[in-house]
C-alpha positions as CSV (number, residue, x, y, z in Angstrom):
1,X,41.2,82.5,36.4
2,X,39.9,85.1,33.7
3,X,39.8,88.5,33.7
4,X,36.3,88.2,32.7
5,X,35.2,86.5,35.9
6,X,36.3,89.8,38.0
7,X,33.2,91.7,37.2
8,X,32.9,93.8,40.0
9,X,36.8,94.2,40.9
10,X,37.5,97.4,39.2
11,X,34.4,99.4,40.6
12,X,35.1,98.2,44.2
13,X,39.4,98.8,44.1
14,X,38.4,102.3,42.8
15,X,36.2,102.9,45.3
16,X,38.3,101.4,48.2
17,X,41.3,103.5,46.4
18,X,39.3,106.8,46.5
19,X,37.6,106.4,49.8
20,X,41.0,105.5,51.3
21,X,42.3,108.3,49.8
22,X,39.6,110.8,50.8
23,X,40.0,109.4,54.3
24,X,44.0,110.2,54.8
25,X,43.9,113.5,52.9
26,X,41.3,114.2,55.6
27,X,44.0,114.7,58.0
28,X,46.7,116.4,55.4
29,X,48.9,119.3,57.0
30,X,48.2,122.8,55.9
31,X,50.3,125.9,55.3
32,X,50.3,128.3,58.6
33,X,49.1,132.0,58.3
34,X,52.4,133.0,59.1
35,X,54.8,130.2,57.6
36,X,55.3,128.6,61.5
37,X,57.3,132.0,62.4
38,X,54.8,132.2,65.7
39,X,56.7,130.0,67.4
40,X,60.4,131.4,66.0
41,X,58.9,135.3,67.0
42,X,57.8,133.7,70.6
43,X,60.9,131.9,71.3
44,X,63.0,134.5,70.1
45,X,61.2,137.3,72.5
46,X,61.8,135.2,75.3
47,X,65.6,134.5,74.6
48,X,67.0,137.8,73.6
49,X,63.7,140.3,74.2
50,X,63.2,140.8,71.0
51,X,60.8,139.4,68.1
52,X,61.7,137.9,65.2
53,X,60.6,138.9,62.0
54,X,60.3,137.9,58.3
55,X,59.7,140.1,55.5
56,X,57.1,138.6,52.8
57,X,56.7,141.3,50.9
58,X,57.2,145.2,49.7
59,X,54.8,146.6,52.6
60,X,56.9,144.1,55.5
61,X,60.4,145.4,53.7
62,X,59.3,149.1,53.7
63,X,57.9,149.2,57.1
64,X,61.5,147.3,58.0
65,X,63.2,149.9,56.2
66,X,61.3,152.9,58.1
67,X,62.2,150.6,61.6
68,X,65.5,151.1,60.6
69,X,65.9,154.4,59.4
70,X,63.8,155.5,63.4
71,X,66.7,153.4,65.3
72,X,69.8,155.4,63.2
73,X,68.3,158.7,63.7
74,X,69.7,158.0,67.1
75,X,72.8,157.3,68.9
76,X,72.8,153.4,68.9
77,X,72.5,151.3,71.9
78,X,73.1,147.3,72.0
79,X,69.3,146.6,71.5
80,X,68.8,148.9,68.8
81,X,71.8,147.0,67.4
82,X,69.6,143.6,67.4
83,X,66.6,145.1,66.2
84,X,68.2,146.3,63.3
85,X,70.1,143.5,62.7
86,X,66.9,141.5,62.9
87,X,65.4,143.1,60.5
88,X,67.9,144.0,58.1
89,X,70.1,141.5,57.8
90,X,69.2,139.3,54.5
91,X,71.1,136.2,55.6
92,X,68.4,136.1,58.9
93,X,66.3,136.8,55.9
94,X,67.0,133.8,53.8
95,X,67.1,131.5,57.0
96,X,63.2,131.8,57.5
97,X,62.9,131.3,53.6
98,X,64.2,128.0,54.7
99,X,61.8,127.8,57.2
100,X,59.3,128.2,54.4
101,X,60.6,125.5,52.7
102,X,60.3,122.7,55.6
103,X,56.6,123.4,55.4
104,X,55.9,123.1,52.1
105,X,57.7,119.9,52.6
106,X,55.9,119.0,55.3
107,X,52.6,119.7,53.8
108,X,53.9,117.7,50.3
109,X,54.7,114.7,52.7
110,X,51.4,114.5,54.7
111,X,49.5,114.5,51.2
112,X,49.0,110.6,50.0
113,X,50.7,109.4,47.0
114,X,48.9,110.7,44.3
115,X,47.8,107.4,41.5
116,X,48.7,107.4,38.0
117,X,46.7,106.7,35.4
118,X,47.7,104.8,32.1
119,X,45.3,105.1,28.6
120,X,46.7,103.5,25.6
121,X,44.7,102.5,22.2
122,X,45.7,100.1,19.9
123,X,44.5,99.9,16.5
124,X,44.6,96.9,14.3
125,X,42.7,96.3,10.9
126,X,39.9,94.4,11.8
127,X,40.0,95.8,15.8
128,X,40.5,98.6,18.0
129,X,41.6,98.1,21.8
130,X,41.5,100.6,24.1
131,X,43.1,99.9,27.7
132,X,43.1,102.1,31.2
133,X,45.2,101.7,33.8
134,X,45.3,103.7,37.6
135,X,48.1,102.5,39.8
136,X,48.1,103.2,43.4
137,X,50.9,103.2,45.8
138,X,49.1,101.4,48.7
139,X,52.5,101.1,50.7
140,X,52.8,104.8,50.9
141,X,48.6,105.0,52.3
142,X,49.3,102.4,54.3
143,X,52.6,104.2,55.9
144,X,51.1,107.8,55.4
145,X,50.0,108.7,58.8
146,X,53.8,107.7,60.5
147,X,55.2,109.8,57.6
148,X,53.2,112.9,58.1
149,X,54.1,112.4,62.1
150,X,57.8,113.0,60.9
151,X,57.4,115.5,58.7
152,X,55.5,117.0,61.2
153,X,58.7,117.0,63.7
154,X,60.7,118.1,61.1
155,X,59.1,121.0,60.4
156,X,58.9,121.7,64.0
157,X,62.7,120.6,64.3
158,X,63.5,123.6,61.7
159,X,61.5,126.0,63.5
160,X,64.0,125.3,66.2
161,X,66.8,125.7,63.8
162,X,65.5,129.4,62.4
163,X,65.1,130.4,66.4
164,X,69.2,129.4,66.5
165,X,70.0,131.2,63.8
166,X,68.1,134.3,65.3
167,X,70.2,134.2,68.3
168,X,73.3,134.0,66.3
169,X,72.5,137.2,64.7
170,X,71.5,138.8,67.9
171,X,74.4,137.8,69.5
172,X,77.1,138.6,66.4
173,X,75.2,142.0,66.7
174,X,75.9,143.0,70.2
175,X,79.4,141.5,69.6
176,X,80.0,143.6,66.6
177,X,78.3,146.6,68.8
178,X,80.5,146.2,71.6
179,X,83.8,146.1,69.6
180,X,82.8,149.0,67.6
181,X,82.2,151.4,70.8
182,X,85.1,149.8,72.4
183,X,87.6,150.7,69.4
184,X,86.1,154.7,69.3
185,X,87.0,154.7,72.8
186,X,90.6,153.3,72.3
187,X,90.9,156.3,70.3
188,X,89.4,158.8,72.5
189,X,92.4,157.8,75.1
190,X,94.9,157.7,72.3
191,X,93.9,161.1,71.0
192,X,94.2,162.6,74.5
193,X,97.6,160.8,75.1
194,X,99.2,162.6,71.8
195,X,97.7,166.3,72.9
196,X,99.6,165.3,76.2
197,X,102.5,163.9,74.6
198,X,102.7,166.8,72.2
199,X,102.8,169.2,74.8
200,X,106.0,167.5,76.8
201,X,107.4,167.2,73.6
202,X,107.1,171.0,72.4
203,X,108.0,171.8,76.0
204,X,111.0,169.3,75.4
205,X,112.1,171.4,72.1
206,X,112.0,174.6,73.9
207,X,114.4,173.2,77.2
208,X,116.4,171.8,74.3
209,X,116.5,175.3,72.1
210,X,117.7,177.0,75.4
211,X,120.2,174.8,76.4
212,X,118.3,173.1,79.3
213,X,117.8,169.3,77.5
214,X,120.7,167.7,75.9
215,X,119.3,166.5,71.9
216,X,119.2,162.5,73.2
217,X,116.5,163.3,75.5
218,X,114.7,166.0,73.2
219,X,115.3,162.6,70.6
220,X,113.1,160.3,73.5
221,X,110.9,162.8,74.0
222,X,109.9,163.2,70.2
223,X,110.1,159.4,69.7
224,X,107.5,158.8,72.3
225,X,105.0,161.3,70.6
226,X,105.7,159.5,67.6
227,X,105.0,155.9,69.3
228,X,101.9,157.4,70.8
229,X,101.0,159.0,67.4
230,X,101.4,155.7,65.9
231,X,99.3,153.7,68.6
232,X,96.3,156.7,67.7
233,X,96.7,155.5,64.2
234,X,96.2,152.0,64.4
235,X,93.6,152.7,66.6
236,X,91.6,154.6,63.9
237,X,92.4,151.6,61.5
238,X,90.9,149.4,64.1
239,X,87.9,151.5,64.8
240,X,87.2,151.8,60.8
241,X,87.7,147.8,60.1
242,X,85.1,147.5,63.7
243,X,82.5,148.9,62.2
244,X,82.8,147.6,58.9
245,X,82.4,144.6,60.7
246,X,79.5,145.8,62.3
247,X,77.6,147.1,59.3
248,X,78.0,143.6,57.5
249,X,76.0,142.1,61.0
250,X,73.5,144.5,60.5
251,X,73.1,144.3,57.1
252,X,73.5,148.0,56.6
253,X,74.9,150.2,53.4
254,X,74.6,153.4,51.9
255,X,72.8,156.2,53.3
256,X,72.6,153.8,56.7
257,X,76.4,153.6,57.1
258,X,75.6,157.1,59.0
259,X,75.1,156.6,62.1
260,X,76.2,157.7,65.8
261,X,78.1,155.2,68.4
262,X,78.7,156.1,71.6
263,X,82.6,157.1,72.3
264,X,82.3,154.9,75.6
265,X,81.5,151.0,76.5
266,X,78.2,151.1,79.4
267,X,78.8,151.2,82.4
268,X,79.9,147.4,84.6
269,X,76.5,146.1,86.3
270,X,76.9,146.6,90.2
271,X,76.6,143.3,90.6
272,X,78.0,140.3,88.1
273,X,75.2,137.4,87.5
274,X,75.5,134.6,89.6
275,X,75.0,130.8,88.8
276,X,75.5,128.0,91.1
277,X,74.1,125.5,88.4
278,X,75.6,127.2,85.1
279,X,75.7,123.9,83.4
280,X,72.2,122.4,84.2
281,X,70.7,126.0,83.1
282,X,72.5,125.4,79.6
283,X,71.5,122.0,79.2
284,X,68.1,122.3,79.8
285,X,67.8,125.8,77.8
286,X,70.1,125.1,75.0
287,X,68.8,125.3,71.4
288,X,70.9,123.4,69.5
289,X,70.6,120.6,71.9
290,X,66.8,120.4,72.0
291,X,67.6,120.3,67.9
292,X,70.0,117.1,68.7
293,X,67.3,115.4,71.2
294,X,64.4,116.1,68.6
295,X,66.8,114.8,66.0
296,X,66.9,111.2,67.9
297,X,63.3,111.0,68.3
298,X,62.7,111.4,64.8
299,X,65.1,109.1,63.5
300,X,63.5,106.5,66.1
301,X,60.5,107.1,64.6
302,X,61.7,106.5,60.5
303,X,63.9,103.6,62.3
304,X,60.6,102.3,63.0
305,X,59.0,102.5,60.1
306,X,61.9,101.0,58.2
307,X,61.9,97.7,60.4
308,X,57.9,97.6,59.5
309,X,58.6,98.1,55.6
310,X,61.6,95.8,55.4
311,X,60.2,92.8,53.7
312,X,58.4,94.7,51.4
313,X,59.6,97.8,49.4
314,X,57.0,98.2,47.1
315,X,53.3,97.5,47.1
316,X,51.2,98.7,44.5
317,X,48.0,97.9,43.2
318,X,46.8,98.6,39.3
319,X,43.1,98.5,38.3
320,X,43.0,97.5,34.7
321,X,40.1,98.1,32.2
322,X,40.1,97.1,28.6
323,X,37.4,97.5,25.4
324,X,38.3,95.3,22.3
325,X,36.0,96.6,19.0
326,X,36.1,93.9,16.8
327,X,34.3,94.6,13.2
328,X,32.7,91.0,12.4
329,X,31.1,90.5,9.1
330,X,27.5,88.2,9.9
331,X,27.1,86.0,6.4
332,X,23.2,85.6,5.2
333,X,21.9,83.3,2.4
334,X,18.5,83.4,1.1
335,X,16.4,82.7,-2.0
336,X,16.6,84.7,-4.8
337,X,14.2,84.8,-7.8
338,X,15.0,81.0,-9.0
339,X,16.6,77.8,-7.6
340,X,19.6,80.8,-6.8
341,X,20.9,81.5,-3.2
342,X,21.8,84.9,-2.4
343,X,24.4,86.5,-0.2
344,X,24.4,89.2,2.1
345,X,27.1,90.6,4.1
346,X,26.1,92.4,7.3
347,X,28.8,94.8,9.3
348,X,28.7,95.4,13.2
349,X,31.1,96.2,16.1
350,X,31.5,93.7,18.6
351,X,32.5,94.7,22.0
352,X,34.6,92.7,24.4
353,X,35.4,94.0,28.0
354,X,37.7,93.5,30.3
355,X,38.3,94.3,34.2
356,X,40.8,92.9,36.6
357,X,43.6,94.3,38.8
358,X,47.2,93.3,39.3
359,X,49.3,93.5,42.1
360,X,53.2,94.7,42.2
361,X,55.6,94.6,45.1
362,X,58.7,94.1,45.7
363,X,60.6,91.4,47.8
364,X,64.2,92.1,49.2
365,X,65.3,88.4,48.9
366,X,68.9,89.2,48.6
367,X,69.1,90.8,51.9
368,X,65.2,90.5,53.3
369,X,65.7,94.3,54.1
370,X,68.7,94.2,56.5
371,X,70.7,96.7,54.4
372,X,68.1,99.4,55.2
373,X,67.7,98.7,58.4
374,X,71.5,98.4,59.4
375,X,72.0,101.8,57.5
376,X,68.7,103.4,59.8
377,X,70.3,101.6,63.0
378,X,73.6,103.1,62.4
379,X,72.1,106.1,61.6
380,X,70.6,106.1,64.6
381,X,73.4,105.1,67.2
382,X,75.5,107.5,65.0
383,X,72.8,110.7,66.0
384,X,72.5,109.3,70.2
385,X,76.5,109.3,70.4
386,X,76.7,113.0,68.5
387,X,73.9,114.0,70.8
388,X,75.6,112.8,74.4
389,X,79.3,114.3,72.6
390,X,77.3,117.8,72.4
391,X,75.6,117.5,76.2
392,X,79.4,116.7,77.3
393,X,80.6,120.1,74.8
394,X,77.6,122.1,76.4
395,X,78.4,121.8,79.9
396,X,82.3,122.9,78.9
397,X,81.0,125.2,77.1
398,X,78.5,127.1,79.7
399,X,81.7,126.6,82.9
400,X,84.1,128.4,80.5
401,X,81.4,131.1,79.5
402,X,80.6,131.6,83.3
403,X,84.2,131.0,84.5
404,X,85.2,134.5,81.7
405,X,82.2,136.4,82.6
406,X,83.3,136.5,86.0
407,X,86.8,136.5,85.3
408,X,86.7,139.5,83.3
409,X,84.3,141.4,85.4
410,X,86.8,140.6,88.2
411,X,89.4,142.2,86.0
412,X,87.5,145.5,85.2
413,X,87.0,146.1,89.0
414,X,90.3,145.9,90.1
415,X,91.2,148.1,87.5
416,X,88.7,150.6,88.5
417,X,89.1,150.0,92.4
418,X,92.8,149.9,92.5
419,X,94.9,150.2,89.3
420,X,93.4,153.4,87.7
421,X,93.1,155.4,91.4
422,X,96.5,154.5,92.0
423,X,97.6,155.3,88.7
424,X,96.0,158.9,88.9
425,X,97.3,159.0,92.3
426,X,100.9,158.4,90.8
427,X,100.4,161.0,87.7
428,X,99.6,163.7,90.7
429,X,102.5,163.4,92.9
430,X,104.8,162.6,89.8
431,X,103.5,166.3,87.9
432,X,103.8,168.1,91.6
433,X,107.3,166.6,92.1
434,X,108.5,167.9,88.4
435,X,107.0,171.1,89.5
436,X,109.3,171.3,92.5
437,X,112.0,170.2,90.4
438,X,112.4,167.0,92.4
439,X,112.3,164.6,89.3
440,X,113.4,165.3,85.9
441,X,111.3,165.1,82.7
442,X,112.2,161.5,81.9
443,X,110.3,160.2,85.5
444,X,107.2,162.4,84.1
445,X,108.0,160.9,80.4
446,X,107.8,157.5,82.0
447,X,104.7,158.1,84.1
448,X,103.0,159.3,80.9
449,X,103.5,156.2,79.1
450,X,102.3,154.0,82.2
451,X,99.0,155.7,82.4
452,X,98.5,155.3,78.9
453,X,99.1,151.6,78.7
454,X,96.9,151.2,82.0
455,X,94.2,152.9,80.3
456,X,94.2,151.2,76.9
457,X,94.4,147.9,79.1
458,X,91.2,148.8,81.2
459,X,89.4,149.9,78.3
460,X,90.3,146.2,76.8
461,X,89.0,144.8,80.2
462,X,85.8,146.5,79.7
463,X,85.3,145.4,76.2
464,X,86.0,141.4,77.0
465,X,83.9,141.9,79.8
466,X,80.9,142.5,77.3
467,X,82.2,140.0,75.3
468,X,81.8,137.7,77.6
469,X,78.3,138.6,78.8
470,X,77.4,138.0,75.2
471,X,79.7,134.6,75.1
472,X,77.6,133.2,78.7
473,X,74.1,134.0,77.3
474,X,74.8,132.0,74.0
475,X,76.3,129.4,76.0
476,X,73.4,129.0,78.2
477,X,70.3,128.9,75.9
478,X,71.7,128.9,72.0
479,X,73.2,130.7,68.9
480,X,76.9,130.3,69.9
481,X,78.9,129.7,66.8
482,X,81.1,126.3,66.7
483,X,85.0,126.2,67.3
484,X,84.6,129.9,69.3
485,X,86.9,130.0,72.1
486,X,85.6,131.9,75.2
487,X,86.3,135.8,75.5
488,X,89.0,135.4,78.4
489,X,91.3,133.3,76.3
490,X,90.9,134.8,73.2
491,X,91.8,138.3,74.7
492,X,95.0,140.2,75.4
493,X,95.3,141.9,72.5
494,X,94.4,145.9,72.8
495,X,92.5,148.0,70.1
């Protein structure tokens, strides 16, 4: 069958092409006023009480910078510590760039496959051809609307992902906050312990310059100053490389590294948070596992479309017009003056076209598409099993969070009911009995460096406590980092 014979084929594949095309970029995806940070700012406001917030330009990154600047002016508290940190730290920052990203991919994948168009000219001697060509994708019109549906849960999936990422910072904030405060007050006991100890010990030099203390005692005495001394010293390494750590959460440097932290951790709540269903909460609140659940719907959904596209990879359609110009020479004879003939030569352009269409697709006879289906099956199984592993990881994860929350709050009590009153109790009687000479300077010596190690200990109970507060709301509804081990085991370490 001719080309020729397909007179009207070209006009009516355009126009089926471009109407189809009209009708399914009807429904395309747009960019969002705000870059689909609504839903990250509401989410995050409801998780950790505060908004989150991206910085677009130099009137969102001044204004930031002002935010700042009001929340340093004053001693720091572990809110003001998110809200900076939400603000000013770039690697948040970059995180909703990313954000920004997935919709412009979204939007790029609900737009249909745009057709390319072909022109060529050919020039002989005695003819010119000129050919066009548009070639259409009708596979990816046909499949469009699935395709936009997953980019659409994509995008909606990595809004999810930028409200994780805003509780890790939150979280790595109050952490950092809490370990900062807890190291200036390490040193505040410390520093008080060496006034104390430097007083026995001068008071040791003078028994020992008058006879009264033989030069092995004075020896412990000055040795414990000096262990104390030491102690203080590490403590102001530990409080210096604290709040390093802390500016680098908050994303703070320069003229911002002054600020004021409280010498002291808050105060215990009079009354630790109670969960009879700890695990249920964190498996129905959890972010990252709403991420893994969304995750299996989607790839159900390109699973799917792969088993409808598997016998066919490629379908495309071309439209094909061509214009030969052929120069023919039309030959006349007629009579001249005389029995003579004469010839005339006449010149014209003849035109020849040509419409049709051609079809192109592709047939997976090898494997009739079972290659890309195995691979989305597997793919798929491979997402279902990582998603029950994480449920299973979640619930461990929320008993252990809940189990050293109220450990540690446990702790810090019966330090403060019974260990600390018990321990002043002890100091008392032990400075009255030295008074009435009824114990020597090594029981008070002794007693001295008790206290001390009770106190650095309680201070260390108060600090995991918050630790742990931090470590059960993560558990419970997201931004817990992988591989962390809960505060209870990881402490016993002072400072």
């Amino acid at each position: 069958m001719g080309w020729g014979r397909h007179r009207g084929v070209w006009k009516r594949l355009m126009m089926g092409l471009a109407s189809s095309s009209i009708v399914v970029s009807g429904g395309c995806a747009q960019f969002s006023p705000d870059g689909g940070m609504s839903l990250v700012s509401d989410l995050s406001t409801a998780a950790i009480g505060q908004p989150a917030a991206k910085i677009h330009d130099e009137h969102d990154a001044a204004a930031a910078e002002a935010r700042v600047a009001e929340l340093l002016s004053r001693t720091m508290t572990p809110d003001a510590a998110v809200q900076i940190a939400l603000v000013n730290n770039r690697g948040l920052q970059a995180a909703y760039n990313e954000l920004g990203v997935s919709e412009a991919m979204m939007v790029e994948a609900s737009l249909p496959p745009s057709p390319t168009v072909t022109l060529s000219r050919l020039i002989q001697p005695s003819s010119i051809e000129i050919e066009a060509q548009i070639l259409q994708n009708v596979l990816g019109l046909l499949t469009l609307p699935r395709r936009r549906e997953i980019a659409e849960d994509r995008f909606l999936q990595a809004q999810k992902r930028a409200v994780d990422e805003t509780l890790k910072i939150a979280a790595d904030a109050r952490r950092g906050y809490y370990r900062a405060v807890a190291a200036n007050e390490q040193v505040v006991l410390l520093r008080q312990a060496v006034t104390s100890a430097e007083t026995v010990s001068d008071f040791a030099k003078k028994l020992g310059e008058t006879g009264g203390m033989a030069k092995l005692d004075q020896a412990r005495e000055h040795a414990f100053t000096a262990e104390v001394g030491g102690q203080l010293a590490q403590a102001r390494l530990t409080q210096r490389l604290e709040r390093e750590r802390l500016n680098q959460s908050l994303g703070l440097w320069g003229v911002q590294l002054k600020y004021n932290l409280p010498d002291k951790l808050p105060a215990l709540p009079a009354k630790p948070k109670f969960e009879d269903d700890i695990e249920t909460e964190a498996v129905v609140s959890r972010i990252d596992l709403e991420i893994a659940r969304m995750e299996i719907a989607i790839l159900a959904k390109e699973f799917g479309l792969t088993r409808a596209t598997r016998f066919i990879d490629v379908l495309e359609v071309r439209g094909i017009r061509r214009i030969e110009k052929n120069k023919v020479t039309d030959i006349d004879y007629a009579l001249g003056p005389g029995p003579t003939l004469v010839r005339t030569e006449t010149q014209r352009t003849e035109k020849v076209r040509w419409r049709g269409f051609d079809v192109d697709f592709q047939i997976p006879i090898y494997d009739f598409g079972e290659v890309r289906t195995r691979r989305a099956e597997e793919t798929y199984m491979g997402a279902v099993n990582r998603l029950i592993e994480k449920a299973v990881n979640v619930r461990s994860e929320a008993r252990q969070a809940y189990q050293a929350y109220r450990g540690t709050y446990d702790v810090v009590r019966h330090y403060e009911r019974e260990i600390l009153p018990l321990r002043q109790i002890i100091t008392e009687q032990t400075l009255l009995n030295y008074n009435g000479m009824l114990v020597d300077v090594f029981q008070l010596l002794a007693d001295a460096r008790a206290r001390i190690d009770t106190n650095v200990q309680a201070a260390t109970a108060r600090r995991d406590f918050w630790l742990a507060k931090v470590d059960l709301h993560t558990a419970v509804l997201g931004g817990r980092e992988s591989g962390v081990a809960p505060t209870a085991v990881a402490a016993g370490s002072g400072g």
